[in-house]
C-alpha positions as CSV (number, residue, x, y, z in Angstrom):
1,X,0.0,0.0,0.0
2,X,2.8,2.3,0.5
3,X,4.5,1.8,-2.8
4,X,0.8,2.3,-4.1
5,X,0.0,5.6,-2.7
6,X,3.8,6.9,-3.6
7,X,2.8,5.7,-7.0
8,X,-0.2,7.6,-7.1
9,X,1.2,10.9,-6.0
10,X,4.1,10.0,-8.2
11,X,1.4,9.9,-10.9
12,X,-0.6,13.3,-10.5
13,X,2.6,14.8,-10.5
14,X,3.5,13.7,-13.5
15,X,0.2,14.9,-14.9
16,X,0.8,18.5,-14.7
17,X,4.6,19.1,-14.8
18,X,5.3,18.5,-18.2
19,X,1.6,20.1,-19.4
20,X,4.1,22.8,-20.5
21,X,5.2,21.9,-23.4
22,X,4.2,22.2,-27.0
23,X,2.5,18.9,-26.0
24,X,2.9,19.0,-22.3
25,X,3.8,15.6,-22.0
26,X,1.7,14.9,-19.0
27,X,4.3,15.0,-16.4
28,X,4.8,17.2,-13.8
29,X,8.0,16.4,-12.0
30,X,10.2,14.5,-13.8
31,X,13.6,13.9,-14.5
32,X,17.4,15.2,-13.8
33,X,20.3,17.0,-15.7
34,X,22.3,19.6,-17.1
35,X,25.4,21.0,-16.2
36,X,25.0,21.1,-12.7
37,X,25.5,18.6,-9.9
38,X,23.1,16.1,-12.1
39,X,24.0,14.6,-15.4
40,X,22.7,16.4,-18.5
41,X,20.7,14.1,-20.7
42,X,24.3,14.3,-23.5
43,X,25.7,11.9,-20.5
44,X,24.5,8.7,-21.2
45,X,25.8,6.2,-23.5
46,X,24.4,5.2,-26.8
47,X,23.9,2.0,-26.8
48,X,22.5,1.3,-30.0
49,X,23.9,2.5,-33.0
50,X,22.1,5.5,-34.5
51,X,21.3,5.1,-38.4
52,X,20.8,8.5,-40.1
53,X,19.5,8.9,-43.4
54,X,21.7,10.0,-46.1
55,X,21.8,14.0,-46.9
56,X,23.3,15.2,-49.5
57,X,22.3,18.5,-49.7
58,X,19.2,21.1,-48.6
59,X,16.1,19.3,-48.9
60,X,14.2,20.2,-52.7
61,X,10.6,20.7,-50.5
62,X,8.2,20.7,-53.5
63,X,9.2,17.3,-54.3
64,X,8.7,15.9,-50.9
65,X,5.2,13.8,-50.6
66,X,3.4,10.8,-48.0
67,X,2.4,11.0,-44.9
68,X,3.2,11.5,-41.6
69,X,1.9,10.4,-38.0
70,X,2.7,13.0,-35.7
71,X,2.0,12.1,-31.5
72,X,1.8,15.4,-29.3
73,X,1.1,14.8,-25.3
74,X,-1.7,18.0,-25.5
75,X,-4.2,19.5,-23.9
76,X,-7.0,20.4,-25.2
77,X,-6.2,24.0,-25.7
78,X,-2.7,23.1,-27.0
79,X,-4.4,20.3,-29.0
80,X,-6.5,23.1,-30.8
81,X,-3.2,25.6,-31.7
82,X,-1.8,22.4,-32.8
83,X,-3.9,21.6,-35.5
84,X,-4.0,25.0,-36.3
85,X,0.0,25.2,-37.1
86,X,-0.1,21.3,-38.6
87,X,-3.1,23.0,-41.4
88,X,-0.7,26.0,-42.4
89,X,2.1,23.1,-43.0
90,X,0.1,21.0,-45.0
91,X,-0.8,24.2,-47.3
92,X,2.5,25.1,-47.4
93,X,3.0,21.2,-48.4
94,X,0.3,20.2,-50.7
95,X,2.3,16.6,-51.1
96,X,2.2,15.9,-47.3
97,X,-0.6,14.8,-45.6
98,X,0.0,15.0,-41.8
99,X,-2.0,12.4,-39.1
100,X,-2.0,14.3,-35.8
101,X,-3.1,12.4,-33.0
102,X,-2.9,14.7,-29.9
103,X,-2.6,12.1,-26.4
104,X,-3.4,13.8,-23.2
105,X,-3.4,10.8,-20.8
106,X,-0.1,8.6,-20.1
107,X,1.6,9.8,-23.1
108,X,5.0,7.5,-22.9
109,X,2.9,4.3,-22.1
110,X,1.1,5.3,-25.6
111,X,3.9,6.0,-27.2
112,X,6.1,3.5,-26.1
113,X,3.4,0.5,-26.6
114,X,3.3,1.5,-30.4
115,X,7.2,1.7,-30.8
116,X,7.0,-2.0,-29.5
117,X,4.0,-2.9,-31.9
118,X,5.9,-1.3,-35.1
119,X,3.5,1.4,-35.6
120,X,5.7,4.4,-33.9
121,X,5.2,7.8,-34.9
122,X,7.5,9.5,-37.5
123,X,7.7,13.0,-35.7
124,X,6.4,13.2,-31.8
125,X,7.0,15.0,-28.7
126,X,9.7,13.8,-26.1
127,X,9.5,15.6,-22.5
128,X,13.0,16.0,-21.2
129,X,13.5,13.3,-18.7
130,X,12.2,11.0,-21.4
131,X,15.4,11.5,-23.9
132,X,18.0,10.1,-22.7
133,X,16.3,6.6,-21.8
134,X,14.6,6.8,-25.4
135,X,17.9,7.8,-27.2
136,X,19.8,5.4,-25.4
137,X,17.2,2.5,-26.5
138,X,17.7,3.8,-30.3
139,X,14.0,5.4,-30.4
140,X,15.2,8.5,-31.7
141,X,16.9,9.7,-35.3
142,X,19.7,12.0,-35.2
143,X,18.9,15.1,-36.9
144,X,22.5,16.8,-37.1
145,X,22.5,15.5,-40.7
146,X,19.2,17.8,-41.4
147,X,20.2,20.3,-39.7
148,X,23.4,20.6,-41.4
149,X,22.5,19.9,-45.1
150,X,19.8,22.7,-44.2
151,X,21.8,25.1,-42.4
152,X,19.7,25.7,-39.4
153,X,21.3,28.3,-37.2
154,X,21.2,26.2,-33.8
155,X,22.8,29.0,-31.8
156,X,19.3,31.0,-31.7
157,X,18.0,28.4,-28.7
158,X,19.3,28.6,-25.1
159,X,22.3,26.6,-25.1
160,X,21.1,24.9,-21.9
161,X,18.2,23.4,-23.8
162,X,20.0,23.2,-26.8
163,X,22.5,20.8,-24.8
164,X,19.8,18.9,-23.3
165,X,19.1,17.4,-26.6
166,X,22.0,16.1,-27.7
167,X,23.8,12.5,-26.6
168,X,27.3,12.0,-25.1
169,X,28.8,11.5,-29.0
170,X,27.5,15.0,-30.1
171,X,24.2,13.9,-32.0
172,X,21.1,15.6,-31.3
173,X,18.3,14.0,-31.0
174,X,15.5,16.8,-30.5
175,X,14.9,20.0,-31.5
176,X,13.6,22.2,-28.4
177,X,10.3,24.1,-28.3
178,X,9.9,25.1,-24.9
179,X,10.3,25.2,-21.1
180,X,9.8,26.2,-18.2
181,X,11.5,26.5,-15.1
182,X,10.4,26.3,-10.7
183,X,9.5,29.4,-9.3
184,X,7.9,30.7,-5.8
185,X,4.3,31.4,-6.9
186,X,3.0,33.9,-3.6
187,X,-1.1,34.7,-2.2
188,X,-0.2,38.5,-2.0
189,X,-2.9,38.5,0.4
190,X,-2.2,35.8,2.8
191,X,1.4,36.8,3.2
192,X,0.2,40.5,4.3
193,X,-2.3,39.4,6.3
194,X,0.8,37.1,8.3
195,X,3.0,40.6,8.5
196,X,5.0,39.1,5.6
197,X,5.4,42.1,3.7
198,X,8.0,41.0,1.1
199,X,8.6,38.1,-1.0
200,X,11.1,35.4,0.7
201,X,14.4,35.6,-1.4
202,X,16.2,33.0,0.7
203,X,15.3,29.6,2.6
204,X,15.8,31.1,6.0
205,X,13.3,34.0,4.7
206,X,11.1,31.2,3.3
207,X,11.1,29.7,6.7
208,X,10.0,32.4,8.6
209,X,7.5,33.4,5.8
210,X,5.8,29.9,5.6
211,X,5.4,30.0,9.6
212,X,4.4,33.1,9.9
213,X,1.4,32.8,7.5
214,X,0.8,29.0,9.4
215,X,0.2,30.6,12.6
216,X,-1.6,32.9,11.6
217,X,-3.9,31.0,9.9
218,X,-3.6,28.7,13.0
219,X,-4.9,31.0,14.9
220,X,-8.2,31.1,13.3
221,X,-8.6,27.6,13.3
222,X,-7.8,26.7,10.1
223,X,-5.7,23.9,8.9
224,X,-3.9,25.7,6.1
225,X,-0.3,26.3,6.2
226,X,2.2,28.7,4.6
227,X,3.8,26.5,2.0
228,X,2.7,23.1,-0.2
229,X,5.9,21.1,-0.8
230,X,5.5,17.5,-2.9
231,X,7.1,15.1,-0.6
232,X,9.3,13.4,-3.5
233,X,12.7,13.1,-4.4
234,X,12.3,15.9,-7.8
235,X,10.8,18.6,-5.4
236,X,13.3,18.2,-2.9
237,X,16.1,18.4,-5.6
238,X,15.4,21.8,-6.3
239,X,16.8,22.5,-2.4
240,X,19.8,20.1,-3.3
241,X,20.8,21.6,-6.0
242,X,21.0,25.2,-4.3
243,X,23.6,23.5,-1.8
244,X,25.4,21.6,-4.6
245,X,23.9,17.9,-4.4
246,X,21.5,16.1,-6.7
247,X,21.2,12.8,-7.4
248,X,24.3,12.1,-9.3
249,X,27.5,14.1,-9.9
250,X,27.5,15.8,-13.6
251,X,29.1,13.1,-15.2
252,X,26.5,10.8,-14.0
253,X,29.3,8.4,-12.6
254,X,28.5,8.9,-9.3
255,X,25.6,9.3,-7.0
256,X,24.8,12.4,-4.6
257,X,22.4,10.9,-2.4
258,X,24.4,10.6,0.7
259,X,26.3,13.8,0.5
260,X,25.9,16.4,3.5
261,X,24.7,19.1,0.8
262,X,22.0,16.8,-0.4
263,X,21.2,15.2,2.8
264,X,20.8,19.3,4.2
265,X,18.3,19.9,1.4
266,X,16.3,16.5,2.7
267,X,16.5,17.2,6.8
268,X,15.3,20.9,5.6
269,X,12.3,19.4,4.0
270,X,11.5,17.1,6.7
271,X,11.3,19.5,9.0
272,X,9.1,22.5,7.6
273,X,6.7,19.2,7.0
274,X,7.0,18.0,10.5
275,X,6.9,21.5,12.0
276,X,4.0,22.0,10.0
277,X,5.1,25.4,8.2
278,X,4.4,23.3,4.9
279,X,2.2,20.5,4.2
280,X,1.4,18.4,1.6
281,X,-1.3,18.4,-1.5
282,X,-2.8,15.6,0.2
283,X,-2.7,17.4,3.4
284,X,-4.4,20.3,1.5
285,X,-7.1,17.9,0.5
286,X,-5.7,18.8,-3.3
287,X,-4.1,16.7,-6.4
288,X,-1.2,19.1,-6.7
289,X,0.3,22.4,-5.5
290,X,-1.4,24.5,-7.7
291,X,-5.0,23.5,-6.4
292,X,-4.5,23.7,-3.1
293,X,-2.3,27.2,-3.3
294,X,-6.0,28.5,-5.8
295,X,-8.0,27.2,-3.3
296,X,-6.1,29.5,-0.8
297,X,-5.3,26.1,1.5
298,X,-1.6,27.5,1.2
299,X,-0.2,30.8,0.9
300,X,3.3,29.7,-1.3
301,X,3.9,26.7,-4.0
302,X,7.0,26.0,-6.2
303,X,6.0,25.8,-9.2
304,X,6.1,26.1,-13.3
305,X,4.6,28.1,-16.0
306,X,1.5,25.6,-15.5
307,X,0.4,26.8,-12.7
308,X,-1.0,30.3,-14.5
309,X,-3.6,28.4,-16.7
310,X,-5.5,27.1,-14.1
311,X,-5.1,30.5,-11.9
312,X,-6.5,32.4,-14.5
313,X,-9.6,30.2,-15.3
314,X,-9.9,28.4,-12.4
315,X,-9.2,30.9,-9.8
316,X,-9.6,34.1,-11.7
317,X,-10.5,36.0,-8.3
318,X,-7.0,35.1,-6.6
319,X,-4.2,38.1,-6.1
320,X,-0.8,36.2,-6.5
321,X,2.7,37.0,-8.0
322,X,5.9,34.9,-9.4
323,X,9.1,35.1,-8.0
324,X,12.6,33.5,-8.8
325,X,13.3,31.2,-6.2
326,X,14.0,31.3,-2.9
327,X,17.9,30.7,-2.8
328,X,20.0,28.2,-0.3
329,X,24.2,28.3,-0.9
330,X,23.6,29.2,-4.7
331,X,20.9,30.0,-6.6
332,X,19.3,27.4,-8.6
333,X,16.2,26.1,-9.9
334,X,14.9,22.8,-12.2
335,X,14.0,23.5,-16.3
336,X,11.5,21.4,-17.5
337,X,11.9,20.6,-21.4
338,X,9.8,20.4,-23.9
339,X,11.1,18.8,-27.5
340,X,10.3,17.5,-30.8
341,X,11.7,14.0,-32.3
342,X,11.6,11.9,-35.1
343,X,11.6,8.2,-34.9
344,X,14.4,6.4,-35.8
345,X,12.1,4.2,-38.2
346,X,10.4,6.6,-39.8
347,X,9.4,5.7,-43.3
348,X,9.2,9.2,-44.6
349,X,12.3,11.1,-42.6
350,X,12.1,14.0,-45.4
351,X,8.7,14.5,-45.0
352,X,9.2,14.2,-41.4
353,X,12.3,16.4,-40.7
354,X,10.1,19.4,-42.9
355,X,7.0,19.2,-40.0
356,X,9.8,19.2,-37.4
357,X,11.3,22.2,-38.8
358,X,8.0,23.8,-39.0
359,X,7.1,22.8,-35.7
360,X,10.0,24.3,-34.2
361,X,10.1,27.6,-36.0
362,X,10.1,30.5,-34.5
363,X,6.3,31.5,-35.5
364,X,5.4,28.3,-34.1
365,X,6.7,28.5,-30.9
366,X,5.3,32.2,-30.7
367,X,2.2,30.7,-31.4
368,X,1.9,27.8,-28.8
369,X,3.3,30.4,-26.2
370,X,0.2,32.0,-26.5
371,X,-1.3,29.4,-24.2
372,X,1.1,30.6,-21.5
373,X,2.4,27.2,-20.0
374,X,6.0,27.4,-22.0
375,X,8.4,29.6,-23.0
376,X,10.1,29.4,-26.4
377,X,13.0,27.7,-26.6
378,X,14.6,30.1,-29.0
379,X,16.0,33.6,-28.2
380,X,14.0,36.8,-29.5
381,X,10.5,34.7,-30.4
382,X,8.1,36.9,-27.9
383,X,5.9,35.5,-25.1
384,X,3.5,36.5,-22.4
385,X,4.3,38.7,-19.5
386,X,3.9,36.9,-17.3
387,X,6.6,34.1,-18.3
388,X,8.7,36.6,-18.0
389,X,9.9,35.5,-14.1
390,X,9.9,31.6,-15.8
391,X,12.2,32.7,-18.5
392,X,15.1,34.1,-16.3
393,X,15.4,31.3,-14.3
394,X,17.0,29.9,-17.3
395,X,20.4,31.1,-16.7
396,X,20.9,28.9,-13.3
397,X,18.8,25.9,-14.2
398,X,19.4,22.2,-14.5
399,X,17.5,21.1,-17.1
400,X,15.8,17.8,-15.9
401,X,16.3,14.8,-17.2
402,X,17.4,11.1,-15.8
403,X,20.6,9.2,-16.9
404,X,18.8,5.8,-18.9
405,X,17.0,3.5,-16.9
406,X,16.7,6.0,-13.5
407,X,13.2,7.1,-13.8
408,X,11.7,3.8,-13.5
409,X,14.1,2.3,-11.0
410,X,16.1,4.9,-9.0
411,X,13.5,7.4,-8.4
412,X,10.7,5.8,-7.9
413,X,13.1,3.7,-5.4
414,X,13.7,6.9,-4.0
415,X,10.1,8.2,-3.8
416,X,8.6,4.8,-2.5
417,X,11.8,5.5,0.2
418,X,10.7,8.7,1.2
419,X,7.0,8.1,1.9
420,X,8.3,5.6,4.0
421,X,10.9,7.5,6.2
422,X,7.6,10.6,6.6
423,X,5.6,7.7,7.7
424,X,8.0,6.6,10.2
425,X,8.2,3.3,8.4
426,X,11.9,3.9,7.7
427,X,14.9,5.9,8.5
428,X,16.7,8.7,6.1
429,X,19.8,6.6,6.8
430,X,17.8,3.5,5.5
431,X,16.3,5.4,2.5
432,X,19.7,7.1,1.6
433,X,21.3,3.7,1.8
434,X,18.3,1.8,-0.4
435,X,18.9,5.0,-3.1
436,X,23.1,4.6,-3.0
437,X,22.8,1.2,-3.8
438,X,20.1,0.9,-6.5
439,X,22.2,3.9,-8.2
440,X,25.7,2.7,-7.8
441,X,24.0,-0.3,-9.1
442,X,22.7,0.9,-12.3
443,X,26.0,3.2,-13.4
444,X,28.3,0.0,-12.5
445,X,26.0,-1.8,-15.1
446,X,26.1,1.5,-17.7
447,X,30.1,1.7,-17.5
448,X,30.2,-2.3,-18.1
């Protein structure tokens, strides 16, 4: 039952995290990377040998025809722009008739299960903490041979996304659309109404802020508190990584677990949970972070670019602001990625490698910014306002991702670990230990 209900929270999580992308791949906390104290997706090893097709030269367009299946993980909304940009394509490109299937429930499993039946999808979204495993399994074409022969000018996106997508030989495997990365979202009212009258810019600030607002609230007999925090090992990362821990070092050859910085970042955790300064979504009586801070259950969540959908339609009447992050030793805060791919056994990799392109241009990802859950992944395309707090968190973000094979093994180890040691079931010395040895496990068996 334990590993059940970790499961489960594991699983609403994951619903909303990665809703930010071009096709919000369903995921809300996910993955680990970059160049910071975790590996960046480009450290992992290609195990299977990557075919490319051969490129001679610029693409003639007029003379490309077929079809093409193209998967997005959307929402509804996103679904709707989607079709929108994929009917300018196929005007632009009477020869190519595009299938768009947009997924919005347990997008990998889909995918994934039709990879495995030989139907996969020749162009389809891949959430960040996806593309490593999937380019490690052979899943995913290389496009430097496109981008190349057509000259793309790869320097426009943010070179942290940009690096996100390519694998430990150079190739890149994706072509970014968008992201988004943590931030303190803040009730403007609640925190006044505590004596709070600035915005917390450091975790001893955040302390007092998230107490301050609990007892008041306390005080009139209610059971909210002053921040939500998702008991999980992704949330807590974004405190480990402001102290220099993670999960592995940046070469992802060696796990962080048991380090003191990461093993501060955990005991600081525990304890605004035990104190009671922050609680849980489940505590709030919510799904996520984002309900129970619109619901006004808490005053404070960390959160992504997500969150301001369902603010503005959900709880249009709420007063609340964005702020970077709270900082520890160092400021830092997670990306989540959104990227495009084309399958490595796609029958029509011209055809496909012209939707991609389109998919990715700047117009396009203008367009699906519009929604307001992602912000481009190129330089100079404009977005909302109110990214804008999202979009300079770039500069000190790990972009997250999991080395191949961690997200269905390590982490949720790690999860199932944690609910344990809140429940009293186990001790952080026991979970740390359990997490060491499933890791060192796994990158023995990567190096071999």
């Amino acid at each position: 039952m334990q590993q059940c209900a970790a499961t489960r929270r594991s699983a609403r999580l994951m619903a909303r995290s990665c809703v930010i992308v071009l096709a919000a791949l369903l995921a809300a906390g996910c993955g680990v990377a970059a160049d910071g104290p975790i590996p960046r997706p480009g450290a992992v090893s290609n195990s299977v040998a990557t075919a490319m097709p051969t490129i001679d030269g610029p693409i003639d367009r007029s003379s490309v025809t077929g079809e093409v299946v193209l998967f997005t993980g959307s929402s509804p909304v996103e679904a709707k722009i989607m079709r929108r940009i994929v009917a300018r394509f196929e005007a632009d490109h009477p020869g190519i008739d595009v299938r768009f299937t947009a997924i919005n429930r347990d997008y990998p499993t889909v995918v994934l299960t039709r990879f495995a039946a030989g139907e996969a999808p020749d162009v389809f979204t891949v959430d960040g903490k996806f593309l490593s495993d999937w380019s490690s399994k052979g899943l995913l074409m290389p496009l430097d041979g496109f981008l190349k022969a057509e000259q793309v000018d790869v320097s426009r996106y943010r070179p942290q996304l940009l690096e996100s997508v390519r694998g430990r030989d150079g190739s890149t495997f994706a072509l970014p659309l968008n992201y988004s990365t943590v931030a303190l979202v803040t009730n403007d009212r609640m925190l006044a109404e505590a004596g709070v009258t600035t915005p917390p810019t450091n975790w001893a600030e955040l302390e007092t802020a998230a107490a301050r607002v609990t007892a008041h609230v306390t005080s009139k007999g209610s059971g909210h508190a002053g921040l939500c925090l998702v008991p999980n090992w992704e949330r807590m990362l974004l405190f480990a990584l402001q102290q220099g821990g993670g999960i592995t070092d940046a070469a992802g050859t060696r796990m962080l677990v048991g380090e003191p910085t990461t093993r501060k970042a955990l005991d600081w955790v525990r304890a605004m949970l035990k104190d009671g300064a922050a609680i849980t979504p489940d505590q709030a009586g919510s799904s996520w972070c984002g309900d129970a801070f619109g619901r006004g259950n808490v005053a404070m969540a960390l959160e992504g670019a997500w969150m301001l959908p369902p603010m503005r339609n959900q709880f249009p009447n709420v007063e609340f602001s964005v702020h970077a992050l709270p900082v520890g030793e160092k400021a830092a805060t997670l990306a989540y990625s959104g990227n495009m791919s084309i399958s490595r056994t796609s029958r029509n990799p011209e055809a496909a490698w012209l939707l991609l392109d389109y998919l990715a241009s700047p117009v396009a990802q203008a367009e699906l910014a519009t929604i307001g859950v992602g912000v481009p992944a190129m330089t100079g395309v404009p977005f909302p306002d109110d990214l804008q707090v999202f979009a300079d968190g770039i500069e000190h973000a790990t972009v997250w991702s999991l080395p191949p094979g961690f997200f269905n093994t390590v982490l949720v180890t790690a999860d199932n670990e944690m609910s344990a040691v809140l429940e009293g079931k186990q001790t952080v010395d026991g979970m740390l230990g359990e997490v060491q040895k499933i890791g060192d496990t796994m990158l023995t068996a990567a190096v071999e």
